[in-house]
N, C-alpha and C positions, 0 to 999 in steps of 0.2 A: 504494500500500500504506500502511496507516497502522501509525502507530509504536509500539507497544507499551505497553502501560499498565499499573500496576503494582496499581490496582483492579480486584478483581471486576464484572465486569458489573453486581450489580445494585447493587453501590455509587454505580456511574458514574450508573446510573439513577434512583436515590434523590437524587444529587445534583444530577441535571437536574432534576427536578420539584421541589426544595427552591428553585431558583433561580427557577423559574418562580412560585413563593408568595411568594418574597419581592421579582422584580419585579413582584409583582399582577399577573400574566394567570392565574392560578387564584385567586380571590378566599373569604375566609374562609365557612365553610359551602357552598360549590361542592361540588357532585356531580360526581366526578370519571365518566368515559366510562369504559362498562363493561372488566373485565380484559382481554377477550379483542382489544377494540379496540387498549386500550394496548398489548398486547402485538405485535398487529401493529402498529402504530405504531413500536416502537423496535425491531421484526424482533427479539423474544425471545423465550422460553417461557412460558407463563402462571405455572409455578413459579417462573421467577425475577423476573417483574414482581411474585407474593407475596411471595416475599426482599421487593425492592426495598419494598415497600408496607407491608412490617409494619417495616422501619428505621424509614419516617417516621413509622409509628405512634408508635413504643419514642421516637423525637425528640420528639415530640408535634405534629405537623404534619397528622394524618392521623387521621380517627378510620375506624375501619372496623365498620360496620353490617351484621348477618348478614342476608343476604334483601335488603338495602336498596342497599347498595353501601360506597363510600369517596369521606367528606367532606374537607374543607381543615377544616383550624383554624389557623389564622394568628394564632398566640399568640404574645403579646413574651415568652414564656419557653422558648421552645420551643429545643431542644438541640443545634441547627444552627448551622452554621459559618455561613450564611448571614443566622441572624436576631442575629449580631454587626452587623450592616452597616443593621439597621431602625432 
C-alpha cells in the first residue's frame, strides 16, 4: 500500500514531468506523446493529465498548441521548483 500524499494527483504529475525537463529526457521544443497516451501512462484521466498540463503551462515549461499538441520549453525562467536546480 503506498503512503498517502498530501498533493493532488495532478500536482504529483506536473511534478514528475517538470523533473523529467529539467533532467533532459524531455528536451526543449519536444512534442510531448499525445494526452490520451500520457494518461495511460500515469493510469489517470485525461482531465487530470489537463490539470497536470496547463500547471506546466501557467510554470512556463509547456506550451500547448491547439490541433498540434504540447511542446517543452525549457526556459531558465520558468517557475518551477525544479528549474532552481539548472
Amino acid at each position: 500500500m503506498n503512503p498517502p500524499t498530501s498533493l493532488p494527483i495532478y500536482l504529483r504529475i506536473s511534478e514528475l514531468l517538470a523533473r523529467e525537463i529539467a533532467a533532459g529526457h524531455l528536451l526543449d521544443g519536444e512534442r510531448l506523446p499525445p494526452e490520451r497516451d500520457l494518461a495511460v501512462r500515469f493510469r489517470i484521466s485525461v482531465g487530470t493529465l489537463r490539470k497536470a498540463l496547463a500547471e506546466l503551462t501557467r510554470q512556463g515549461l509547456l506550451e500547448r498548441r491547439q490541433g498540434s499538441g504540447n511542446y517543452v520549453c525549457a526556459r531558465a525562467d520558468a517557475q518551477n521548483l525544479y528549474a532552481f536546480f539548472r
